[in-house]
N, CA, C and O atoms as a GROMACS GRO file, in nm:
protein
  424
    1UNK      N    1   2.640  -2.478   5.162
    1UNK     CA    2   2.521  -2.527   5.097
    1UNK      C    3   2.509  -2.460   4.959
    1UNK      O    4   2.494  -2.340   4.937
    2UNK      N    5   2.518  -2.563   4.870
    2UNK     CA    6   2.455  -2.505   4.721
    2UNK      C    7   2.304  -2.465   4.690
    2UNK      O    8   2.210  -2.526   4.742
    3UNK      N    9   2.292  -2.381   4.622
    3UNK     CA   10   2.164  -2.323   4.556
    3UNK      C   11   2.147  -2.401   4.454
    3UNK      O   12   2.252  -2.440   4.402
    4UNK      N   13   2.036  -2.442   4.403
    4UNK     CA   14   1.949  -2.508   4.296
    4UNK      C   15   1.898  -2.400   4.250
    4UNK      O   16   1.820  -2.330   4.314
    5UNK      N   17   1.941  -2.377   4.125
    5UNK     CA   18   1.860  -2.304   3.994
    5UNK      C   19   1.874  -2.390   3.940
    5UNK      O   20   1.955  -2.482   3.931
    6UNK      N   21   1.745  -2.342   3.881
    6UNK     CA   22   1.658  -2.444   3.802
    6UNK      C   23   1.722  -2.364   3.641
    6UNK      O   24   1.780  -2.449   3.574
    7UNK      N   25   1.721  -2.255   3.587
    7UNK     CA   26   1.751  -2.236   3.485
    7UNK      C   27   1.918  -2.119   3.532
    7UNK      O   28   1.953  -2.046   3.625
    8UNK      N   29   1.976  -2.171   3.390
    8UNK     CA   30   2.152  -2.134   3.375
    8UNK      C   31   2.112  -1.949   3.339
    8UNK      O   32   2.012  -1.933   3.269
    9UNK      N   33   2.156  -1.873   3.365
    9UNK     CA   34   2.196  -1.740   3.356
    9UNK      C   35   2.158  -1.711   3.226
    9UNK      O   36   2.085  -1.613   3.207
   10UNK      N   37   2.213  -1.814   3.086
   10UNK     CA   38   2.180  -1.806   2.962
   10UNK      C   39   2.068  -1.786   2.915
   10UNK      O   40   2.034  -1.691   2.844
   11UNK      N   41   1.972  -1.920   2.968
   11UNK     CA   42   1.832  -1.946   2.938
   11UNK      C   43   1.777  -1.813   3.027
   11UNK      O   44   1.705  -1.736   2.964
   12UNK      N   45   1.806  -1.779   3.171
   12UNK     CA   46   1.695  -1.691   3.174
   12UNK      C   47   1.711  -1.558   3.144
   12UNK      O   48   1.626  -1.478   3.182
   13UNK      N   49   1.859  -1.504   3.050
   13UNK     CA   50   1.890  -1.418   2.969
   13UNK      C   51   1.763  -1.439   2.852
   13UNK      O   52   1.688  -1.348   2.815
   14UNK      N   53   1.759  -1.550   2.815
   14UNK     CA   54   1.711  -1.608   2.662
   14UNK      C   55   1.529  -1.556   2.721
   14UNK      O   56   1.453  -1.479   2.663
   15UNK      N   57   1.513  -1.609   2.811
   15UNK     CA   58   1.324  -1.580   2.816
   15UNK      C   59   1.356  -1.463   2.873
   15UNK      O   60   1.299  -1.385   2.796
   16UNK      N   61   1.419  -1.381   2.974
   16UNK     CA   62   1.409  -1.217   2.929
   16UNK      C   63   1.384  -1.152   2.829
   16UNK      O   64   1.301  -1.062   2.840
   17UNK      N   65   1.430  -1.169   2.736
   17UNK     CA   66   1.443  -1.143   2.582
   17UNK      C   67   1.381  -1.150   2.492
   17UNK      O   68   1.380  -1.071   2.398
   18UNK      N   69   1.305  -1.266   2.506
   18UNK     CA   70   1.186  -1.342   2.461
   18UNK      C   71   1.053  -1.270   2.502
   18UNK      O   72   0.964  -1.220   2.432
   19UNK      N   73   1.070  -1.284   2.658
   19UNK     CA   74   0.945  -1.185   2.730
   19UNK      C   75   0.921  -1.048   2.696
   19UNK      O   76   0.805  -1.008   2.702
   20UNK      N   77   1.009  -0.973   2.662
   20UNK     CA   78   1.014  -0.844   2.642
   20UNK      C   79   0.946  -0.822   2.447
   20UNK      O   80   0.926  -0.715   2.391
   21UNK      N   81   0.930  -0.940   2.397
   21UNK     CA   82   0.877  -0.894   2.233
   21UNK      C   83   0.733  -0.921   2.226
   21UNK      O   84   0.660  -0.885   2.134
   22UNK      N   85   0.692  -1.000   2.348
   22UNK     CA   86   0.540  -1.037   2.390
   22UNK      C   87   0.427  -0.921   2.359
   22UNK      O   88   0.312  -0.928   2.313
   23UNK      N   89   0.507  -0.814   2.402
   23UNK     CA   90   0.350  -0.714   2.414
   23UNK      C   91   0.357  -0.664   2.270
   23UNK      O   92   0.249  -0.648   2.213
   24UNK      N   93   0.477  -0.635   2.198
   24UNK     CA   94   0.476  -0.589   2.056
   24UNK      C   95   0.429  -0.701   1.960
   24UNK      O   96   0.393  -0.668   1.847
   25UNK      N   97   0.428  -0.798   1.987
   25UNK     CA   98   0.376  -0.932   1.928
   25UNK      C   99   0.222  -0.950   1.907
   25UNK      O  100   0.159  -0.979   1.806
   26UNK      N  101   0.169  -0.916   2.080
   26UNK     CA  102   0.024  -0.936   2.118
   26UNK      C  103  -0.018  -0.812   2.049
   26UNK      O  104  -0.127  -0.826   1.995
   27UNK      N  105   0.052  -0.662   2.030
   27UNK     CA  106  -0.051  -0.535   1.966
   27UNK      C  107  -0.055  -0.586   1.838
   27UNK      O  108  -0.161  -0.590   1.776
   28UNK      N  109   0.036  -0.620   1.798
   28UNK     CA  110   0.037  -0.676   1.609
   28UNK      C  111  -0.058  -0.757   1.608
   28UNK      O  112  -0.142  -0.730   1.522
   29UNK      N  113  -0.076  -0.830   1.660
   29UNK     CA  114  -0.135  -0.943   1.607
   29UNK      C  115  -0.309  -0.875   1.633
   29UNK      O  116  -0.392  -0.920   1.554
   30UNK      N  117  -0.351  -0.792   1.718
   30UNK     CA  118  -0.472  -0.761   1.805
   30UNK      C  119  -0.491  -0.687   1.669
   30UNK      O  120  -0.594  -0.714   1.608
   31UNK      N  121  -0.403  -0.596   1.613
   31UNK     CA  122  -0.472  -0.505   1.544
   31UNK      C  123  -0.449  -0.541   1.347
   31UNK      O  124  -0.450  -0.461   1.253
   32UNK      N  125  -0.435  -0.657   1.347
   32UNK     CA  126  -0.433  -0.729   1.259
   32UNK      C  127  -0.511  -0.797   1.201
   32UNK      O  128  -0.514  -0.820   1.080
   33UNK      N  129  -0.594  -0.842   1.301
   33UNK     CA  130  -0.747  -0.944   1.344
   33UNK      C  131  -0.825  -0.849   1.349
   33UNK      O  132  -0.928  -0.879   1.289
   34UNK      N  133  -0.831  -0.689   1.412
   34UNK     CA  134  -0.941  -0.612   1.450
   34UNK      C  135  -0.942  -0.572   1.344
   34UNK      O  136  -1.029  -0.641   1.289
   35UNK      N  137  -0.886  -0.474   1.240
   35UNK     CA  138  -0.872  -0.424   1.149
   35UNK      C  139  -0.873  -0.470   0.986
   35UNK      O  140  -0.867  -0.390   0.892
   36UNK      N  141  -0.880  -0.598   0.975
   36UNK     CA  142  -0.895  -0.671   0.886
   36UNK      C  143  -1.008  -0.694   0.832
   36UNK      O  144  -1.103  -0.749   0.887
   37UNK      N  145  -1.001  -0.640   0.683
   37UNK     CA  146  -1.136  -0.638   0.606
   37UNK      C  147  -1.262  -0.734   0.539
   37UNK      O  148  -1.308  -0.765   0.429
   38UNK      N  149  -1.288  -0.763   0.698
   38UNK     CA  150  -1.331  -0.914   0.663
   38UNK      C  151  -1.492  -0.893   0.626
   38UNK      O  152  -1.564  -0.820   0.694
   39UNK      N  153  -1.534  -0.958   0.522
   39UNK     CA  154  -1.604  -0.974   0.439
   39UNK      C  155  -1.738  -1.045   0.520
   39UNK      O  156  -1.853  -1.006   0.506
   40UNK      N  157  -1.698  -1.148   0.599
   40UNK     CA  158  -1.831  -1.243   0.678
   40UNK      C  159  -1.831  -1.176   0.805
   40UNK      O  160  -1.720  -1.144   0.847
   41UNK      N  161  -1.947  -1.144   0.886
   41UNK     CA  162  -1.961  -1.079   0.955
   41UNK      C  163  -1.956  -1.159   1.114
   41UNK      O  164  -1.958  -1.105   1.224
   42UNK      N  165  -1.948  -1.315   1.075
   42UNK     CA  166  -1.915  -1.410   1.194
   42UNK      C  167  -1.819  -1.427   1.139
   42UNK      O  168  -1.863  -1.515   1.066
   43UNK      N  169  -1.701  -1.416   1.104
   43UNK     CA  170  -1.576  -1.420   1.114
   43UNK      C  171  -1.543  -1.286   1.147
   43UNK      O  172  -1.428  -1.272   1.190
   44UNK      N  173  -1.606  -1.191   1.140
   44UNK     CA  174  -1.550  -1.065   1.173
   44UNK      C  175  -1.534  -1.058   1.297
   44UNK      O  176  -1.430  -1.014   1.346
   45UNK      N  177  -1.660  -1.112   1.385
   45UNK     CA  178  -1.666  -1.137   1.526
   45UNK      C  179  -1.593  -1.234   1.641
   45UNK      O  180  -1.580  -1.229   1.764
   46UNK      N  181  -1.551  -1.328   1.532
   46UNK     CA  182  -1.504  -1.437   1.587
   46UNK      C  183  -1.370  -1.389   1.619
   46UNK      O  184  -1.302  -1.429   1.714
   47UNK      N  185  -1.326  -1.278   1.510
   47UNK     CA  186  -1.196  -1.253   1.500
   47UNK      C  187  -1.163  -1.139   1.610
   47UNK      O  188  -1.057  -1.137   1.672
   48UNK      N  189  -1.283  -1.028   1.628
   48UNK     CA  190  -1.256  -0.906   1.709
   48UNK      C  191  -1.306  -0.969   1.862
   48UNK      O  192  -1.217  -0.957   1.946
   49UNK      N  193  -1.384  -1.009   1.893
   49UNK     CA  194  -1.456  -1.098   1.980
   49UNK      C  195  -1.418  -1.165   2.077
   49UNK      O  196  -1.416  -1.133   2.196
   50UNK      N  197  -1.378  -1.284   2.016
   50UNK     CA  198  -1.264  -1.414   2.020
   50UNK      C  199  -1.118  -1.375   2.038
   50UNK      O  200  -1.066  -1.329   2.140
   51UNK      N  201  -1.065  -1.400   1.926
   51UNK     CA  202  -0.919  -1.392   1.917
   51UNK      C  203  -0.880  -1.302   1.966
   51UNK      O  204  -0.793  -1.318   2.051
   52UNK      N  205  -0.927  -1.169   1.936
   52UNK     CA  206  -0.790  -1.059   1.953
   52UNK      C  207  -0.823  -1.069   2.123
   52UNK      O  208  -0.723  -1.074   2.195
   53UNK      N  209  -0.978  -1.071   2.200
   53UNK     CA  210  -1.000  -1.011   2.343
   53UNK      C  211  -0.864  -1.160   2.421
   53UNK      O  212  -0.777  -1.131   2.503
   54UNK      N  213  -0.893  -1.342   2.349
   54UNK     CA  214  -0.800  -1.403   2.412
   54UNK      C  215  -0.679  -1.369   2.388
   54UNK      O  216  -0.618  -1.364   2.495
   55UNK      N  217  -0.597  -1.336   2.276
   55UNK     CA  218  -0.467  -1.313   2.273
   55UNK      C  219  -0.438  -1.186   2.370
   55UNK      O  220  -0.325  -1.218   2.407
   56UNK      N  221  -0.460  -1.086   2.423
   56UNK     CA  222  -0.488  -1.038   2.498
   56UNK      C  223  -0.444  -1.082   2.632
   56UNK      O  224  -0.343  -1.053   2.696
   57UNK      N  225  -0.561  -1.175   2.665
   57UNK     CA  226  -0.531  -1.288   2.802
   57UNK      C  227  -0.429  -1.322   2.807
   57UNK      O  228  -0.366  -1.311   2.913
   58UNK      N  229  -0.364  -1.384   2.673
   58UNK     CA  230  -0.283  -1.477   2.696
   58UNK      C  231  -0.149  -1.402   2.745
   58UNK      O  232  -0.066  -1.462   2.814
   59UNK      N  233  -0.130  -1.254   2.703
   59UNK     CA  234  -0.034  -1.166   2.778
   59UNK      C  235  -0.032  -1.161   2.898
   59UNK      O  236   0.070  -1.182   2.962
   60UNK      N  237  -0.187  -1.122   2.968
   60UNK     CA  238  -0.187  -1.108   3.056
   60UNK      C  239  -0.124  -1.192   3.150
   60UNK      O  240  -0.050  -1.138   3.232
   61UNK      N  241  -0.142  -1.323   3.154
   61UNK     CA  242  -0.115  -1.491   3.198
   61UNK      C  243   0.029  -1.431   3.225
   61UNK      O  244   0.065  -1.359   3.318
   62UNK      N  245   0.121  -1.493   3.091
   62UNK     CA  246   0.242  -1.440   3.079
   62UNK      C  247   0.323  -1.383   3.178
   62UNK      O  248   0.426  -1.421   3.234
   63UNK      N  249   0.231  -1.254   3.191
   63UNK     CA  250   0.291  -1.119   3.314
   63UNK      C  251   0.219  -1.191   3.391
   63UNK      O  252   0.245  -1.302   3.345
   64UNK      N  253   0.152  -1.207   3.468
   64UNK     CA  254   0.111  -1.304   3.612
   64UNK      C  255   0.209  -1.340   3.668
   64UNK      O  256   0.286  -1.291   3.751
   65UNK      N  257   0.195  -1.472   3.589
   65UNK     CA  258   0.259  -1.598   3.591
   65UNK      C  259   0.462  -1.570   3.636
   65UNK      O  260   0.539  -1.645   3.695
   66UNK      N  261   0.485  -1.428   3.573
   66UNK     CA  262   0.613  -1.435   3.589
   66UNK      C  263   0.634  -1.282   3.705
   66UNK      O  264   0.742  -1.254   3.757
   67UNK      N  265   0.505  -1.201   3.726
   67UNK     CA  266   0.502  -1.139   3.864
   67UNK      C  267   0.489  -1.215   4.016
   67UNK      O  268   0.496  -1.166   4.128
   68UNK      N  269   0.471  -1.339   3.978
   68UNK     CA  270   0.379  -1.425   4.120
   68UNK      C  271   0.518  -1.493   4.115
   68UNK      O  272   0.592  -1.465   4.210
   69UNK      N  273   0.566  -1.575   4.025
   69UNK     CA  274   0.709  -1.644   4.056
   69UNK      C  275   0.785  -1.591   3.943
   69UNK      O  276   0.773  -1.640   3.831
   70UNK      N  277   0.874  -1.481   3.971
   70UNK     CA  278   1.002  -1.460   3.894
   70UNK      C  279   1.106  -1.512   3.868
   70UNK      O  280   1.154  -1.587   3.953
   71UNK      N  281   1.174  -1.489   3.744
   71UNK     CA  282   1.291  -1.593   3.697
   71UNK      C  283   1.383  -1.651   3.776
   71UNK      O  284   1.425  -1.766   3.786
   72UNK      N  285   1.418  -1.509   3.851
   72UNK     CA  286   1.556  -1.574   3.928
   72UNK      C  287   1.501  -1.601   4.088
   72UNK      O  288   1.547  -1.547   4.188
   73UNK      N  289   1.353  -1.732   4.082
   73UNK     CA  290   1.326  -1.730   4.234
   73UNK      C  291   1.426  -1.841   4.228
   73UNK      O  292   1.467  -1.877   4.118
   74UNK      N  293   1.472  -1.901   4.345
   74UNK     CA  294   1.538  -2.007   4.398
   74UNK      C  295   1.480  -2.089   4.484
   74UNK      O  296   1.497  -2.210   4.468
   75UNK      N  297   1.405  -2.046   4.584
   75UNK     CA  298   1.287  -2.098   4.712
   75UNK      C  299   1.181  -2.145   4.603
   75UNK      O  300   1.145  -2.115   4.489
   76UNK      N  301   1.156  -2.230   4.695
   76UNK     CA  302   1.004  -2.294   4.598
   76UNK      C  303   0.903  -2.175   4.710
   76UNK      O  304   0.889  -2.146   4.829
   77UNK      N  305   0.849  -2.136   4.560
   77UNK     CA  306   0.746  -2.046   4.626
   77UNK      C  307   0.575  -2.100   4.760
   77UNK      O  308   0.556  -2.222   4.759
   78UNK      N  309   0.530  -2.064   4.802
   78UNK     CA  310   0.436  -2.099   4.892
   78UNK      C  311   0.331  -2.152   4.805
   78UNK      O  312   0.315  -2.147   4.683
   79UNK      N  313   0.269  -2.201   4.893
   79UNK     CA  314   0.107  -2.304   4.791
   79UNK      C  315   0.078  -2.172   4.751
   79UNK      O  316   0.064  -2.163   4.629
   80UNK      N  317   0.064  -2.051   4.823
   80UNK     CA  318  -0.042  -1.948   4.757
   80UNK      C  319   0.001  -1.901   4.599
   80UNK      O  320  -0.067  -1.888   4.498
   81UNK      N  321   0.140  -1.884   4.624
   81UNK     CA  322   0.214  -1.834   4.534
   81UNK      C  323   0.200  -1.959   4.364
   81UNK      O  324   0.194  -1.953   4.241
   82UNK      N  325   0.200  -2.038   4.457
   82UNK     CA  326   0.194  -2.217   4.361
   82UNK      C  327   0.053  -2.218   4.320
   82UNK      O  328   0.027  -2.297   4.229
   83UNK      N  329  -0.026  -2.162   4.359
   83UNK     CA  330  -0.170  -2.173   4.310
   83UNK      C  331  -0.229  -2.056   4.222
   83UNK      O  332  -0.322  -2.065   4.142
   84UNK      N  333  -0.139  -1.918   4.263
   84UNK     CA  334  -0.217  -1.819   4.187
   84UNK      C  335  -0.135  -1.865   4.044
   84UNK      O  336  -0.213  -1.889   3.952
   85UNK      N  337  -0.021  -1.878   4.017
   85UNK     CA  338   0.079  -1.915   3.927
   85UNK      C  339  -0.007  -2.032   3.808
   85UNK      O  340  -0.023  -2.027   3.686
   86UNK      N  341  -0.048  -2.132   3.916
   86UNK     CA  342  -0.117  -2.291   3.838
   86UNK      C  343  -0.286  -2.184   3.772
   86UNK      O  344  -0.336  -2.202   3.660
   87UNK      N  345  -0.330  -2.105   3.856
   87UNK     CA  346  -0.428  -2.090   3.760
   87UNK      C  347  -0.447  -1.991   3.634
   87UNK      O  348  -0.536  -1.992   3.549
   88UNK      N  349  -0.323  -1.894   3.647
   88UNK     CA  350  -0.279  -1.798   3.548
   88UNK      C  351  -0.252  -1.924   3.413
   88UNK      O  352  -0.312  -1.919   3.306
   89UNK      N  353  -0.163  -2.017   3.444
   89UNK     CA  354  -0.142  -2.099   3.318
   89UNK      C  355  -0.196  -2.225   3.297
   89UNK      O  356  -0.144  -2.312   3.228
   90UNK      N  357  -0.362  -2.238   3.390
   90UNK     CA  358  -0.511  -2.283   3.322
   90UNK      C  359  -0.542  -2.208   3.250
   90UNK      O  360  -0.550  -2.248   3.134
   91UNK      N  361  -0.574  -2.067   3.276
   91UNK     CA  362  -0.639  -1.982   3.234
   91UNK      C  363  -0.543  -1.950   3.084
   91UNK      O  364  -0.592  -1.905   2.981
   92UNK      N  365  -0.420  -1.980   3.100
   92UNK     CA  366  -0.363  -1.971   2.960
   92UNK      C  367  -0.413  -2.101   2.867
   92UNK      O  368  -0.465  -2.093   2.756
   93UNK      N  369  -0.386  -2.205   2.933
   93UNK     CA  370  -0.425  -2.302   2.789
   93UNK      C  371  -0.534  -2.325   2.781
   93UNK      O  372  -0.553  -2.431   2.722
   94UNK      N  373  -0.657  -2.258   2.825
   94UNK     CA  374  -0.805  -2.255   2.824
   94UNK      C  375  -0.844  -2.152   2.719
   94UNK      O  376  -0.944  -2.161   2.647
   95UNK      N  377  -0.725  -2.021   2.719
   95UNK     CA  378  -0.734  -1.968   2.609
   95UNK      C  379  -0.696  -1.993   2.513
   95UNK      O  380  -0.752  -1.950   2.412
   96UNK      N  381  -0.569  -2.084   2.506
   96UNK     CA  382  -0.544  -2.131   2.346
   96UNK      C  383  -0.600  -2.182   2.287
   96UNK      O  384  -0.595  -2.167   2.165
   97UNK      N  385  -0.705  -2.294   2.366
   97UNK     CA  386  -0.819  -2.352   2.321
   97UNK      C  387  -0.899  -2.302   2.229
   97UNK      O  388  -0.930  -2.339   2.115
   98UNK      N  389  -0.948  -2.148   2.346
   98UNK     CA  390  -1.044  -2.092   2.260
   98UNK      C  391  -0.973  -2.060   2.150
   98UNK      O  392  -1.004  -2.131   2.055
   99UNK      N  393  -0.858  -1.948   2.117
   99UNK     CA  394  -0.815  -1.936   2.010
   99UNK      C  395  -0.806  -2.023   1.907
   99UNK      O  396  -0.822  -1.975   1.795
  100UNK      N  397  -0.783  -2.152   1.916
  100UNK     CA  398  -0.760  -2.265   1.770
  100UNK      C  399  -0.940  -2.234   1.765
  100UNK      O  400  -0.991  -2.209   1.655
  101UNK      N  401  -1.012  -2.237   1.869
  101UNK     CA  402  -1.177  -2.250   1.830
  101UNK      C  403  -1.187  -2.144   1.723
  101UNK      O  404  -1.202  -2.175   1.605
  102UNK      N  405  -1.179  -2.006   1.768
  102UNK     CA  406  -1.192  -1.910   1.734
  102UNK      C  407  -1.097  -1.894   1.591
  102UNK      O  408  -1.130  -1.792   1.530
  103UNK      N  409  -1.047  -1.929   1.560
  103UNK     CA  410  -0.965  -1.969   1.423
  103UNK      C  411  -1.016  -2.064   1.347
  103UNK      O  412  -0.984  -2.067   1.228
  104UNK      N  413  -1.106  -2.160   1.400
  104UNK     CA  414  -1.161  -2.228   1.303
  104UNK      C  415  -1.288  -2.191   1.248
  104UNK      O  416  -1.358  -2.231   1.155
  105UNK      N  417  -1.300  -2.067   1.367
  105UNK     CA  418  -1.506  -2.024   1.316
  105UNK      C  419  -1.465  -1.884   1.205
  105UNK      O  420  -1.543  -1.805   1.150
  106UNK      N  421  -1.335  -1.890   1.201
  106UNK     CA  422  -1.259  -1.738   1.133
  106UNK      C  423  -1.286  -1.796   0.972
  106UNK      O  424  -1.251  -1.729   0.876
   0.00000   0.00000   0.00000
């Protein structure tokens, strides 16, 4: 009997790799937005508030999402496993949402 992977050795070399620049990505960017000498005091908020607390989330998701089902699963994971997973990446594009919001009140 053959195994079904879903992704080639390459690709999940490639999002290893990828995954690992996430948290140096998310501090840059957090303390970029926090620290920034912003002049309007609702954009200041929108920016420390808003953005930096969702970009934040959106790490968090990230690591969830890939602690609950890891790269190299092969088994389709259980509903539980299928559900904590589905709401880590609601909870992600609920934050991107907010972020474009929160970028437009910036």
């Amino acid at each position: 009997m053959t195994v079904k992977r879903y992704f080639t050795q390459k690709q999940v070399a490639d999002i290893r790799l990828k995954r690992a620049t996430v948290e140096n990505k998310t501090n840059s960017l957090v303390l970029k937005f926090v620290y920034f000498p912003f002049e309007n005091e609702k954009a200041k908020h929108y920016a420390q508030q808003g953005f930096a607390r969702r970009i934040q989330i959106l790490k968090r998701c990230i690591d969830k999402v890939f602690k609950i089902i890891p790269l190299g699963t092969v088994k389709v994971p259980s509903k539980a496993r299928l559900y904590d997973a589905e709401i880590n990446i609601q909870a992600f594009l609920a934050n991107v949402y907010g972020i474009v919001d929160n970028l437009a009140w910036i």
